[in-house]
Residue, then its C-alpha position, 0 to 999 in steps of 0.5 A: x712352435x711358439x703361438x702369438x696370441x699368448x701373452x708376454x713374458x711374466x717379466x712385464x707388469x701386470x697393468x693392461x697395456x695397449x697392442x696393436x692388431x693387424x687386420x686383413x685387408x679392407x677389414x679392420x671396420x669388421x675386426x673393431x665390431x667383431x672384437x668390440x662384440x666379444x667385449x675387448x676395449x677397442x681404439x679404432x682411429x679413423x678420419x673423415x676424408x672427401x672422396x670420389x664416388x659414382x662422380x660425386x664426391x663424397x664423405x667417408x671414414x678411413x682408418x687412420x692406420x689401414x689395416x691396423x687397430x689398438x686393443x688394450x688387454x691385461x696380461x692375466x686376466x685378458x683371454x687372448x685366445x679367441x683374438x686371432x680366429x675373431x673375422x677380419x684379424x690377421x694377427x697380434x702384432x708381434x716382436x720375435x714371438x712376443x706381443x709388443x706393447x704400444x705406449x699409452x701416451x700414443x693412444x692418448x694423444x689420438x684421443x686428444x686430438x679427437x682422431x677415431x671418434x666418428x663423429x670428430x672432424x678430425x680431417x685435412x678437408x673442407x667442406x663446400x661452402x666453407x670459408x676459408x683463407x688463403x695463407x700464401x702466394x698474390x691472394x695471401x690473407x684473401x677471403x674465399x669460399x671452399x668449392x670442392x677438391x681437385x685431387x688430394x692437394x688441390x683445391x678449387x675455391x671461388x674468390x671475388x675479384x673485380x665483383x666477380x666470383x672466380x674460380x682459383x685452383x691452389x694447393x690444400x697447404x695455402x689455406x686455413x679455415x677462417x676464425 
């Protein structure tokens, strides 16, 4: 019985590579805190989604990945071992019994765009109050204030016409932030 916490074949280099972690259910915040507690170099990607609570919308992080982190070990020097049995992991994501590595560029390219910084706002929504433009349809290229969201495609927003404020139900797709 072979055990997938140990490393891969000698045969690949001995640069430290990243590997992805599945966590259990709703737990990859506490696997991320747990692992990063015993020192492992982490990548947790998370957005920043607006979402329905007690009949408020509300901000919170989501994994970008449910159930699922990066962590970057070096084949030797790395202790594997007390990954698997770390609060809130699963398991090393394996092929057959072999951890399977995740390209540097795909990490770096998260990075990149600001994805898993808590701080980043790296998300699809907009604030209220927002003002945004809309891309398509009769009121293309139209200025309108962001209201709030209407399930995850929809969006209310107020625009003026007739020196009005009214209110227009479209697609998240038809608008952009304004520049």
């Amino acid at each position: 019985m072979s055990d997938s916490t140990c490393p891969p074949a000698a045969a690949e280099d001995d640069l430290p590579r990243w590997y992805v972690i599945q966590c259990k259910g709703g737990e990859s915040f506490r696997a991320a805190e747990h692992l990063g507690n015993q020192g492992y170099d982490l990548f947790h990607p998370v957005l920043e989604v607006q979402k329905k609570r007690g009949g408020k919308l509300v901000w919170l992080n989501e994994p970008l990945f449910p159930h699922y982190l990066f962590i970057r070990l070096d084949r030797v020097a790395s202790n594997w071992r007390p990954i698997r049995s770390t609060r809130g992991v699963l398991k090393i994501v394996t092929f057959g019994d072999k951890p399977l590595p995740v390209e540097d560029a795909l990490v770096d390219t998260l990075r990149e765009k600001g994805i898993g910084d808590l701080n980043a706002t790296a998300n699809v929504y907009f604030r209220a109050g927002e003002i945004v433009e809309i891309t398509e349809g009769p009121f293309k290229d139209l200025q309108a204030v962001f209201s709030s969201h209407k399930g995850e495609e929809r969006a209310i927003v107020l625009l003026n016409l007739l020196n009005r404020q009214q209110r227009l139900v479209l697609p998240v797709a038809q608008l952009r932030p304004q520049d």
